[in-house]
BAMI-283681 format. One record per residue: residue number from 0; residue in three letters; z, x, y negated of N, C-alpha, C, O, CB in turn. Coordinates in nm, 3 decimals. Atoms other than C-alpha are relative to their C-alpha. Glycine has a CB too. Example, Ala and Ser with C-alpha at 12.3 -4.5 7.8 and 13.67 -1.06 7.14 Angstrom:
BEGIN
SITE  num  residuo       nz       nx       ny      caz      cax      cay       cz       cx       cy       oz       ox       oy      cbz      cbx      cby
SITE    0      ala    0.000    0.089    0.119    0.780    1.230    0.450    0.000    0.090   -0.120    0.066    0.194   -0.118    0.125   -0.099   -0.003
SITE    1      ser   -0.006   -0.082    0.119    0.714    1.367    0.106    0.073   -0.077   -0.109    0.090   -0.026   -0.220   -0.142    0.041   -0.046
This chain:
BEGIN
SITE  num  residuo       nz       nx       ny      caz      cax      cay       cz       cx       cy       oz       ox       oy      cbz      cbx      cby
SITE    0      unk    0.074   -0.120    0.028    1.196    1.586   -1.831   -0.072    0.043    0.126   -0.014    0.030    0.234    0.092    0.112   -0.053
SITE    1      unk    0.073   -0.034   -0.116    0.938    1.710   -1.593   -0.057    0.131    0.009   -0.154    0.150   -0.065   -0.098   -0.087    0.017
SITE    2      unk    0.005   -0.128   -0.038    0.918    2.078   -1.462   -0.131    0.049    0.076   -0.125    0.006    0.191    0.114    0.020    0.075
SITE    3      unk    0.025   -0.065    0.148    0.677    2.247   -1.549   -0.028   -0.049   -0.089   -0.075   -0.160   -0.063   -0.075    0.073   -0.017
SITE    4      unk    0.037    0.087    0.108    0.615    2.141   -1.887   -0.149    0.076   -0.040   -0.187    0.036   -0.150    0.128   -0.007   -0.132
SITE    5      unk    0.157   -0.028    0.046    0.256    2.303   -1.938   -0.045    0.031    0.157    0.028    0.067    0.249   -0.030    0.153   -0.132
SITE    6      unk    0.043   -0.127   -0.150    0.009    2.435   -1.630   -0.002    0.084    0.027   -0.033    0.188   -0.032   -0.078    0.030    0.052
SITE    7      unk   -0.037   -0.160   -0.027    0.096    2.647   -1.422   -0.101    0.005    0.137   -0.166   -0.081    0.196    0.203    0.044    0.036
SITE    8      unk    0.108    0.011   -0.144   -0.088    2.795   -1.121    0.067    0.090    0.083    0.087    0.209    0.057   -0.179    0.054   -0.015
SITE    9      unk   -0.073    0.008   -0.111    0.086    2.820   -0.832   -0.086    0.155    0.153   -0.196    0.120    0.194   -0.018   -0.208    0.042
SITE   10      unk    0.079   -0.078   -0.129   -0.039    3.153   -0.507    0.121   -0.032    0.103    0.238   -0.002    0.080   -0.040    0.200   -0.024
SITE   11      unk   -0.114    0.029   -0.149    0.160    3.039   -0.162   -0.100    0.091    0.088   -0.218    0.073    0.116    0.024   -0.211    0.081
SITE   12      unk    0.029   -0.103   -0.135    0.115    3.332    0.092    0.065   -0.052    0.081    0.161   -0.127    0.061    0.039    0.152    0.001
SITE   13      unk   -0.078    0.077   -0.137    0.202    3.245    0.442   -0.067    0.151    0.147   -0.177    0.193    0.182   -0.106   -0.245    0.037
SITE   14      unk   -0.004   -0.063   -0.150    0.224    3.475    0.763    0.072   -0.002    0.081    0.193   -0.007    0.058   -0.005    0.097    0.015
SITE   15      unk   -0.070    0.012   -0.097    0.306    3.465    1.083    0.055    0.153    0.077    0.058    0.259    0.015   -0.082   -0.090    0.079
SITE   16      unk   -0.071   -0.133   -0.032    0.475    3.737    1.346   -0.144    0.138    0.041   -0.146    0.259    0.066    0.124   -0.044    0.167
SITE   17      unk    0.120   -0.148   -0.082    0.114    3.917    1.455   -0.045    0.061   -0.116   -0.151    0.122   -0.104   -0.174   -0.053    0.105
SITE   18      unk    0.039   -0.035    0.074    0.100    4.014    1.122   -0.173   -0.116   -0.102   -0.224   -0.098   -0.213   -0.001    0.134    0.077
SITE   19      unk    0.100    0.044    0.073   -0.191    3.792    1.012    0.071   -0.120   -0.126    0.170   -0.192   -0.114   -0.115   -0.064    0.115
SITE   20      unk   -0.047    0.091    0.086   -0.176    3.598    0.670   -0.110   -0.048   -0.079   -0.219    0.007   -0.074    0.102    0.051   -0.076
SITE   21      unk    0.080    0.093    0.067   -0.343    3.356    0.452    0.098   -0.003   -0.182    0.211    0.039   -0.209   -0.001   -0.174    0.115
SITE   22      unk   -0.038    0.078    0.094   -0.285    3.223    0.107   -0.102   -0.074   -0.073   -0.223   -0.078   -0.050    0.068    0.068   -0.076
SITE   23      unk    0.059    0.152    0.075   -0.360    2.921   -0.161    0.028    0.023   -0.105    0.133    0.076   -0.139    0.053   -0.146    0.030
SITE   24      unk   -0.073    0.007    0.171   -0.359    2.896   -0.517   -0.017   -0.173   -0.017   -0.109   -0.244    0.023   -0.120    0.113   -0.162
SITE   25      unk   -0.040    0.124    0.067   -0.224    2.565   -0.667   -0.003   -0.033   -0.109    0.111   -0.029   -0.153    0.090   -0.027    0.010
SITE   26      unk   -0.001    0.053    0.176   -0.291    2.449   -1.020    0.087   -0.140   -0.023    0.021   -0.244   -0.030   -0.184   -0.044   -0.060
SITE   27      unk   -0.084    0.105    0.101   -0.015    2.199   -1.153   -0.007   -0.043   -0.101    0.074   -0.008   -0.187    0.088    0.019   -0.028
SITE   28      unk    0.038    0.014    0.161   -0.180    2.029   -1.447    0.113   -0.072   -0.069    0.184   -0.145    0.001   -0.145   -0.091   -0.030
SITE   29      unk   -0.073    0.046    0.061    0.030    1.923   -1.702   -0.074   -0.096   -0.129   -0.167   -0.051   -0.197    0.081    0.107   -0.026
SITE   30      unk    0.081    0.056    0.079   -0.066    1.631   -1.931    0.106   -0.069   -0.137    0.201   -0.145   -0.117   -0.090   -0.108    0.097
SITE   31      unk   -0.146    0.072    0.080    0.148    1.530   -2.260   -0.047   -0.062    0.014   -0.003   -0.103    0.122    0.074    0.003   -0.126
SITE   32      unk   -0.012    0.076    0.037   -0.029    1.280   -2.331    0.041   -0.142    0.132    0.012   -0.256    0.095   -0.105    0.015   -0.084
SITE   33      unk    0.015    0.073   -0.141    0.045    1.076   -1.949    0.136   -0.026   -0.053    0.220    0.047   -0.107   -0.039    0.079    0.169
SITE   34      unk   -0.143    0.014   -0.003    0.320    0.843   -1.952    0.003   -0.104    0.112   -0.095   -0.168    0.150    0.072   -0.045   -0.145
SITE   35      unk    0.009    0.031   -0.137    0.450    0.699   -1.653   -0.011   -0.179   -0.061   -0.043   -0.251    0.034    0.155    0.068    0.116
SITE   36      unk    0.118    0.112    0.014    0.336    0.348   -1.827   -0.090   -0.022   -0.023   -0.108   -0.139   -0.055   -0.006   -0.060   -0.040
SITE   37      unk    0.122   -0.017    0.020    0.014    0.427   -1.870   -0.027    0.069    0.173   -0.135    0.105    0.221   -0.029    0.098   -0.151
SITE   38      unk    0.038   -0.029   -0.186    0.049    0.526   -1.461    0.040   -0.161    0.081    0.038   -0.183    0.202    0.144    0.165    0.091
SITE   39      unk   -0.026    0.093   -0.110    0.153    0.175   -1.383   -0.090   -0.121    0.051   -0.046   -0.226    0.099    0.114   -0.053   -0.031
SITE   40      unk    0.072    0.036   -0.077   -0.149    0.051   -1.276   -0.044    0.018    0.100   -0.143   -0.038    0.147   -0.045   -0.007   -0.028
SITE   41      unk    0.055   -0.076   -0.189   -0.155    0.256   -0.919    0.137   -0.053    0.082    0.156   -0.032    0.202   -0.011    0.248    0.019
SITE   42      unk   -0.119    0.064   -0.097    0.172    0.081   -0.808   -0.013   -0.088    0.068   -0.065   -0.175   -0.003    0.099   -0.044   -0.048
SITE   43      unk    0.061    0.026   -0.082    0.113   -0.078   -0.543    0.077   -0.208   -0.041    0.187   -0.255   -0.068    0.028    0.120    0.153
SITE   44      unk   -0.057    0.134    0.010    0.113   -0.471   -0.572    0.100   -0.087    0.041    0.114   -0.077    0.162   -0.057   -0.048    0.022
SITE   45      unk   -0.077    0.104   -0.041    0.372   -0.751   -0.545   -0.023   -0.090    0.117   -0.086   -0.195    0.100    0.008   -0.068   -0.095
SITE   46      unk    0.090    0.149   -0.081    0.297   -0.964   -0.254    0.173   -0.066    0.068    0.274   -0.021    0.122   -0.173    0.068    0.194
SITE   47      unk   -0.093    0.102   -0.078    0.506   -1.267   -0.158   -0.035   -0.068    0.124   -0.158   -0.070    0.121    0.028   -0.105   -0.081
SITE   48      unk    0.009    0.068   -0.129    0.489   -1.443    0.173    0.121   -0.114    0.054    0.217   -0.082    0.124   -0.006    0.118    0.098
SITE   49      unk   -0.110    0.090    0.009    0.698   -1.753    0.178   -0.040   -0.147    0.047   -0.141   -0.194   -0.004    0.052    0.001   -0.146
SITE   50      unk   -0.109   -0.116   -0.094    0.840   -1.864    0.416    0.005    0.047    0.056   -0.102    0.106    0.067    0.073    0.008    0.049
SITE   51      unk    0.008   -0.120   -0.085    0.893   -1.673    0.616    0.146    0.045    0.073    0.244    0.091    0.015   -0.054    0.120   -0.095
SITE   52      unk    0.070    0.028   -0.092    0.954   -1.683    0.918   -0.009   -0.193   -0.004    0.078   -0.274   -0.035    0.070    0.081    0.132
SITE   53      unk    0.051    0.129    0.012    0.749   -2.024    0.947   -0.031   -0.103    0.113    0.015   -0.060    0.219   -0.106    0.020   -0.060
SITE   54      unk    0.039    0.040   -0.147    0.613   -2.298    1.224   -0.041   -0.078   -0.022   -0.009   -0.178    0.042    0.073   -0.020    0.104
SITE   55      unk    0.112    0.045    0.044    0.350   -2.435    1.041   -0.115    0.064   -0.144   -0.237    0.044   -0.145    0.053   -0.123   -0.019
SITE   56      unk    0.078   -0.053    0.075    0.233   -2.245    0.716    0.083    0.113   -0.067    0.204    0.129   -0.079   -0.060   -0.098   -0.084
SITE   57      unk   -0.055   -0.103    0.095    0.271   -1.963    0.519   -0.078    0.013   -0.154   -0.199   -0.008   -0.152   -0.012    0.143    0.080
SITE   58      unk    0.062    0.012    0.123    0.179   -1.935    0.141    0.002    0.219   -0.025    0.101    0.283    0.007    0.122   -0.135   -0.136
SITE   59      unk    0.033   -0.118    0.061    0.073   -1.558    0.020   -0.044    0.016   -0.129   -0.142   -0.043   -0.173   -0.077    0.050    0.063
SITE   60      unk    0.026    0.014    0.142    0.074   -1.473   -0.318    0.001    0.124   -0.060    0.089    0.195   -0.010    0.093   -0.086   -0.068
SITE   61      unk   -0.030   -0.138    0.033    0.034   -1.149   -0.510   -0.016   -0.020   -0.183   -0.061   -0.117   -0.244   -0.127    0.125    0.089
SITE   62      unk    0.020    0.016    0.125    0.066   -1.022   -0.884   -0.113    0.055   -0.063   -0.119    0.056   -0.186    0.095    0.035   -0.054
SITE   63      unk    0.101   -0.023    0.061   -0.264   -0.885   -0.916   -0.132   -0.017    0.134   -0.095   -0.081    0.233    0.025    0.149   -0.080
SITE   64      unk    0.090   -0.023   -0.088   -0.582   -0.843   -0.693    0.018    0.045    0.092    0.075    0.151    0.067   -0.072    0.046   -0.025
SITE   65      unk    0.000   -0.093   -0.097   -0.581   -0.723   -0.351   -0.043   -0.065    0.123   -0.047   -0.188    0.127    0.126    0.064    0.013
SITE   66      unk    0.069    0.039   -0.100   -0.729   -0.748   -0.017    0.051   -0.013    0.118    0.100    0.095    0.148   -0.086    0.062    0.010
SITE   67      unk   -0.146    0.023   -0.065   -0.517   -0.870    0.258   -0.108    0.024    0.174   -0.229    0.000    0.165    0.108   -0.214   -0.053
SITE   68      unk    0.049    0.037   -0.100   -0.621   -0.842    0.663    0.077   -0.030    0.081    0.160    0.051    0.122   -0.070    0.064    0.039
SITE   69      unk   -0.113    0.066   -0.059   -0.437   -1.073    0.850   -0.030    0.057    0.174   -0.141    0.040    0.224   -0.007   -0.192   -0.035
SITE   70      unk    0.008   -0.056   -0.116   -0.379   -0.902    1.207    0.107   -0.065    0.122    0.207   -0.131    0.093    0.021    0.146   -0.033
SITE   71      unk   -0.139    0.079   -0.093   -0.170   -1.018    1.550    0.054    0.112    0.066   -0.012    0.215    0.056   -0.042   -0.129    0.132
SITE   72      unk   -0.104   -0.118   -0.050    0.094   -0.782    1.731   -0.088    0.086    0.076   -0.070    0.208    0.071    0.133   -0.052    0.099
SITE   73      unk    0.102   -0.126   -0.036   -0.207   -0.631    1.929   -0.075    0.058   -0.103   -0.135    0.161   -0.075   -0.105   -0.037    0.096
SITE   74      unk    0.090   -0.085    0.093   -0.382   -0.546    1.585   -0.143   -0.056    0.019   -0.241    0.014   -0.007    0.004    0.167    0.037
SITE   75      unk    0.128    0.038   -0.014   -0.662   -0.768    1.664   -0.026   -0.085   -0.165    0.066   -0.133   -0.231   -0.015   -0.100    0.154
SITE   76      unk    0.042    0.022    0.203   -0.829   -0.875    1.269   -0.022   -0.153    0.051   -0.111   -0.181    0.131   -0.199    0.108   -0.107
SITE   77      unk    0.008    0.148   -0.007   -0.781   -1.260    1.279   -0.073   -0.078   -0.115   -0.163   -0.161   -0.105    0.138   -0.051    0.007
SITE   78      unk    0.101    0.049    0.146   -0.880   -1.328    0.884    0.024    0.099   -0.077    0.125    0.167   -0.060    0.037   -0.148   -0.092
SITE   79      unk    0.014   -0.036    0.085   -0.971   -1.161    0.609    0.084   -0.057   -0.156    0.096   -0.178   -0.134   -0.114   -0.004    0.024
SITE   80      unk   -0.058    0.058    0.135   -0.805   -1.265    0.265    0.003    0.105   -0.146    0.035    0.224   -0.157    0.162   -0.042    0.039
SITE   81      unk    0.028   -0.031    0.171   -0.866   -1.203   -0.130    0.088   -0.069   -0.070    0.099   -0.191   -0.073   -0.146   -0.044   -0.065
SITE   82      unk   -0.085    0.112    0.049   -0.616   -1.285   -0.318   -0.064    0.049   -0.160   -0.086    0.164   -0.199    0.202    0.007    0.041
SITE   83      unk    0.107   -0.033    0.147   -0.802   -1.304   -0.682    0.071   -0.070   -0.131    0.192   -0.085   -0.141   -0.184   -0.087    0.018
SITE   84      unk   -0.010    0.059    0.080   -0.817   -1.472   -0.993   -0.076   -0.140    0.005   -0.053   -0.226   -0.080   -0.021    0.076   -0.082
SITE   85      unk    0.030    0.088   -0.027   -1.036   -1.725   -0.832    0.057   -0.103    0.057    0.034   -0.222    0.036   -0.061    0.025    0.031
SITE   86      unk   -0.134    0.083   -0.054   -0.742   -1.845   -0.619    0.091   -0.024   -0.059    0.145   -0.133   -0.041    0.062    0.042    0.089
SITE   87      unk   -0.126   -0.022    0.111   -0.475   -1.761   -0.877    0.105    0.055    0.086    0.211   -0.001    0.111    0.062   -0.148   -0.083
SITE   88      unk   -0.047   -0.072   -0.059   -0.375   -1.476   -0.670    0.075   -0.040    0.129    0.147    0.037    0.192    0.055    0.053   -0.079
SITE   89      unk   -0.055    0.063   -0.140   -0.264   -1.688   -0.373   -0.059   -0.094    0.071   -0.120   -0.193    0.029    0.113   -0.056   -0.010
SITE   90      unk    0.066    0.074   -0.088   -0.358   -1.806   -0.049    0.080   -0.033    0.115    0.159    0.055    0.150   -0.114    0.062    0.035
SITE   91      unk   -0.029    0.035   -0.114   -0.252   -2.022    0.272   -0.052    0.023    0.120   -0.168   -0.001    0.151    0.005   -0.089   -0.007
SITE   92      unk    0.074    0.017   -0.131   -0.255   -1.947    0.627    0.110   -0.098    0.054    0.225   -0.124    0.016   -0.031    0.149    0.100
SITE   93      unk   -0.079    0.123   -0.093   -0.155   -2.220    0.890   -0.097    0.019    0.115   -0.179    0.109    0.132    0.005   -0.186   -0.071
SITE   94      unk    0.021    0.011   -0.174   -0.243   -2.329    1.262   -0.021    0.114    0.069   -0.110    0.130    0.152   -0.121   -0.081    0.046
SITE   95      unk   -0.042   -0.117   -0.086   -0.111   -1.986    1.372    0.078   -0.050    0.130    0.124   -0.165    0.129    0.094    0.102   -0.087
SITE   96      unk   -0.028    0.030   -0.101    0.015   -1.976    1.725    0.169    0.065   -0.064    0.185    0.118   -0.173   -0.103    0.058    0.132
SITE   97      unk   -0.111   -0.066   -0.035    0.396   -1.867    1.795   -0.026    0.130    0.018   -0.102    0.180    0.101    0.058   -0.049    0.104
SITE   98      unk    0.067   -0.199   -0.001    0.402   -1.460    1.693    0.034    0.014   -0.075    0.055   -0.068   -0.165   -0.143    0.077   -0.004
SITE   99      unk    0.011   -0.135    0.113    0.445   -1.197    1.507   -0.161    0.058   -0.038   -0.243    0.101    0.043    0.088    0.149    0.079
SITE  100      unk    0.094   -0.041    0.047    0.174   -1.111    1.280    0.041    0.127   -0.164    0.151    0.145   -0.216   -0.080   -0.146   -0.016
SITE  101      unk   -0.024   -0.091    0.057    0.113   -0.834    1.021   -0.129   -0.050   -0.122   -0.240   -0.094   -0.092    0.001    0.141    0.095
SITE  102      unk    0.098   -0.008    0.068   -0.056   -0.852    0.678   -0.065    0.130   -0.042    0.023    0.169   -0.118    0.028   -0.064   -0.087
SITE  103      unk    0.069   -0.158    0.042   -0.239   -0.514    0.592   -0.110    0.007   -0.106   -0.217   -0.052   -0.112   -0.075    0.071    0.132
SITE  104      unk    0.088   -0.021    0.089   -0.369   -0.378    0.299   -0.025    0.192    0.019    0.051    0.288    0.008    0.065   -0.069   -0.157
SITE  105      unk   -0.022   -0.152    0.004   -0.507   -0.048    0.344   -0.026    0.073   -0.117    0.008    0.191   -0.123   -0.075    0.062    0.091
SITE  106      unk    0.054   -0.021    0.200   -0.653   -0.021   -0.082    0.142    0.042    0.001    0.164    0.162   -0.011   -0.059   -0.177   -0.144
SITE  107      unk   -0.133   -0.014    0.046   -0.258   -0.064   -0.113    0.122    0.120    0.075    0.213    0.194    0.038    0.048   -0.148    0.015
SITE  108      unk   -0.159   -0.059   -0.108   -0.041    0.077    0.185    0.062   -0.104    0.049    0.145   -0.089    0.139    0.139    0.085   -0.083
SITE  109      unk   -0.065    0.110   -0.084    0.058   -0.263    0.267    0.008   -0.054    0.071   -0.093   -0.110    0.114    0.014   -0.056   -0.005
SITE  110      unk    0.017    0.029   -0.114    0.208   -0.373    0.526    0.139   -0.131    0.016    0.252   -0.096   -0.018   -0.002    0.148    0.094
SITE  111      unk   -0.088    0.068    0.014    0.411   -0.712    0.578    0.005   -0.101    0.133   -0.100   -0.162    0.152   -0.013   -0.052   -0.129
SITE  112      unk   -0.030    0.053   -0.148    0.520   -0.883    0.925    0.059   -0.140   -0.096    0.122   -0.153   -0.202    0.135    0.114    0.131
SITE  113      unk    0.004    0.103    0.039    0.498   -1.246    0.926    0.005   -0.086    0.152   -0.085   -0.074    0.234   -0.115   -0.010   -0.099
SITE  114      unk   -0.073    0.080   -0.111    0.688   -1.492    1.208   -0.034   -0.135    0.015    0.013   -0.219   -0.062    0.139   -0.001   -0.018
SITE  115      unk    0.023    0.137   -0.004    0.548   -1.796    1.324    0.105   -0.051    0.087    0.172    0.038    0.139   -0.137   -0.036    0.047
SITE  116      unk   -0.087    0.053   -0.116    0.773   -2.027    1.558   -0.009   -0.130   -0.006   -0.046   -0.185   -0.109    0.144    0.036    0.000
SITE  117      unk    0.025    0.099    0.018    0.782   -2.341    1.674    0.135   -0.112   -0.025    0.114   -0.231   -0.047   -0.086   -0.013    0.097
């Protein structure tokens, strides 16, 4: 059950000690018809990276679309990557040096550390 059950609209006053104050109004829409499977297309994608940690390749794979930027422990942008339907949502990197690297999606929030060694 989810509180409130219709919209409501929300005033937050706020002051401090010199006497001065502010406030906000908040509107909380309420929607019957929303159901949290009809919200699960904003969850943020599956991504595999296997194996991991590696010392020659890594395979990346996701369960839907997304845009990957492969980065090194300073954050310098090494490759770009799409993982699509043209690939079949997965792609290889290899002839990485010895490191720690990071995949980043910023569409998603993702963020996945990836170990080369030799």
């Amino acid at each position: 059950m989810v509180s409130p059950t219709v919209t409501t609209i929300y005033t937050v006053t706020g002051s401090n000690f010199s006497g001065c104050s502010n406030s906000a109004v908040i509107t909380q829409s309420v929607n019957n018809c929303t159901s949290l499977a009809s919200l699960a297309h904003l969850k943020n994608p599956t991504l595999l990276v296997y194996p991991n940690p590696s010392s020659d390749r890594v395979i990346i794979s996701s369960d839907r679309e997304v845009k990957l930027i492969l980065v090194n422990a300073l954050g310098m942008t090494l490759k770009t990557l799409e993982l699509d339907v043209s690939n079949n949502f997965s792609q290889e990197i290899n002839s990485l040096n010895s490191g720690i690297y990071f995949l980043i999606s910023n569409e998603n929030y993702l963020k996945h550390k990836i170990v080369f060694s030799e």
